[in-house]
N, C-alpha and C positions, 0 to 999 in steps of 0.2 A: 294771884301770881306774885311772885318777887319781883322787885322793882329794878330795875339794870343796875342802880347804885348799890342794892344788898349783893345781886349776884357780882359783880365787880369788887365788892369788899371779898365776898369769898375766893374767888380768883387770886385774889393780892394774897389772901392769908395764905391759901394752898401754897403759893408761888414762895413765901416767906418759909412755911411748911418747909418743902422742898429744899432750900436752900439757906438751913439752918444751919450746916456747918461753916458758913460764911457767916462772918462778924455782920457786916450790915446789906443792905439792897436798896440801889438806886431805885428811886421812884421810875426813874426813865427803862429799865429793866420792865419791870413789870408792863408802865404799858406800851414798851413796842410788845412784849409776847401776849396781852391781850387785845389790842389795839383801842385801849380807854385814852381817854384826852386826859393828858398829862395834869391837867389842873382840876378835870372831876374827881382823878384818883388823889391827888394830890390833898383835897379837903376829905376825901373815903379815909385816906390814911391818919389824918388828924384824928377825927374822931373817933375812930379804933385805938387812938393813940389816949387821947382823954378818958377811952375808958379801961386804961390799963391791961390793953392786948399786945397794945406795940410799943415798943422806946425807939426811939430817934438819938442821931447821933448828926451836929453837923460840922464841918468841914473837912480837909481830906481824911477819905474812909469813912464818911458820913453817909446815911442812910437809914433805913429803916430796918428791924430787927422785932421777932416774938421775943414776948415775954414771957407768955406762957408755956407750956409745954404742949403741943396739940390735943393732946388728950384730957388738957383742964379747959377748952373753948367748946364749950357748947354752942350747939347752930342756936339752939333758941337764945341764946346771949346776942350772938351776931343780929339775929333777926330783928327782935323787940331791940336791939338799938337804932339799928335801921329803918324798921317798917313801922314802928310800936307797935299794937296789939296782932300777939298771934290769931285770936278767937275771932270767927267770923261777922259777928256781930256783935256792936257795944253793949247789949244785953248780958252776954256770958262772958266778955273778957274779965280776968283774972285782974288785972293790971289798971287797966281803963275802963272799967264799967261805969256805963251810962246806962239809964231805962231807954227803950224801946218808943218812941213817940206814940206807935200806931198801940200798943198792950196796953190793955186796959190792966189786966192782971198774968205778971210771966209766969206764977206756979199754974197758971189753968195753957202757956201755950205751948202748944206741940211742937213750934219752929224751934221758940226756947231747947225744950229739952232737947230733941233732936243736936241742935249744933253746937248745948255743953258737952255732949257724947263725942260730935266731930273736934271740938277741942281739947278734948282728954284725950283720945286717939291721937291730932298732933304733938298734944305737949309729952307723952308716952314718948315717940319715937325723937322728935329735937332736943329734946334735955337728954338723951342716951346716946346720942350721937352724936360726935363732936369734930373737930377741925381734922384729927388723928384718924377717921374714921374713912371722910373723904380722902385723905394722903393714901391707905391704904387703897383703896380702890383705882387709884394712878398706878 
């Protein structure tokens, strides 16, 4: 499952989404409309900020703003900042692979293969879908 702090990042971005014809957006904007604590969102927006999703502007007319265009934010960007490894386990993560404590050998395990296949079928659908996709569906 996602963790409240990825779903919370997506929330702000939809929110940012939404209200891109507006130069910037108060942090405070956002979470009165999802009711996030001001200072969880507060570091969610930082780090979306370090990774060159969001620019920041402060003082009057200060706020936060995309940078990209919805349709260049991949979820699986959002996520693996957030969560790190999309793959279910350290065995087949792309990113973070670790071996398996309990496998003696992964080309002989059936868990293996099985959950490279459920990681292909996520990373499939989150690299093809992106910020621009959930805006659509509001």
């Amino acid at each position: 499952m996602l963790s409240k702090k990825t779903k919370y990042a997506l929330h702000a971005l939809t929110y940012l989404g939404k209200h891109r014809d507006q130069k910037t957006v108060l942090i405070q904007d956002i979470s009165e409309e999802y009711g996030i604590s001001h200072k969880f969102l507060e570091n969610i927006l930082l780090e979306l900020k370090k990774a060159g999703i969001l620019g920041s502007k402060k003082g009057k007319g200060g706020g936060y703003y995309l940078i990209k265009d919805p349709k260049d934010v991949p979820l699986s960007k959002v996520i693996r900042l957030l969560e790190g490894p999309i793959a279910l386990l350290p065995c087949v993560s792309l990113n973070y692979y670790e071996p398996c404590v309990e496998c003696k050998d992964e080309t002989k395990c059936g868990l293996n293969k099985v959950m490279i296949q459920v990681r292909d079928e996520m990373l499939k659908v989150l690299e093809n879908k992106t910020l621009s996709d959930i805006l659509d569906q509001e």
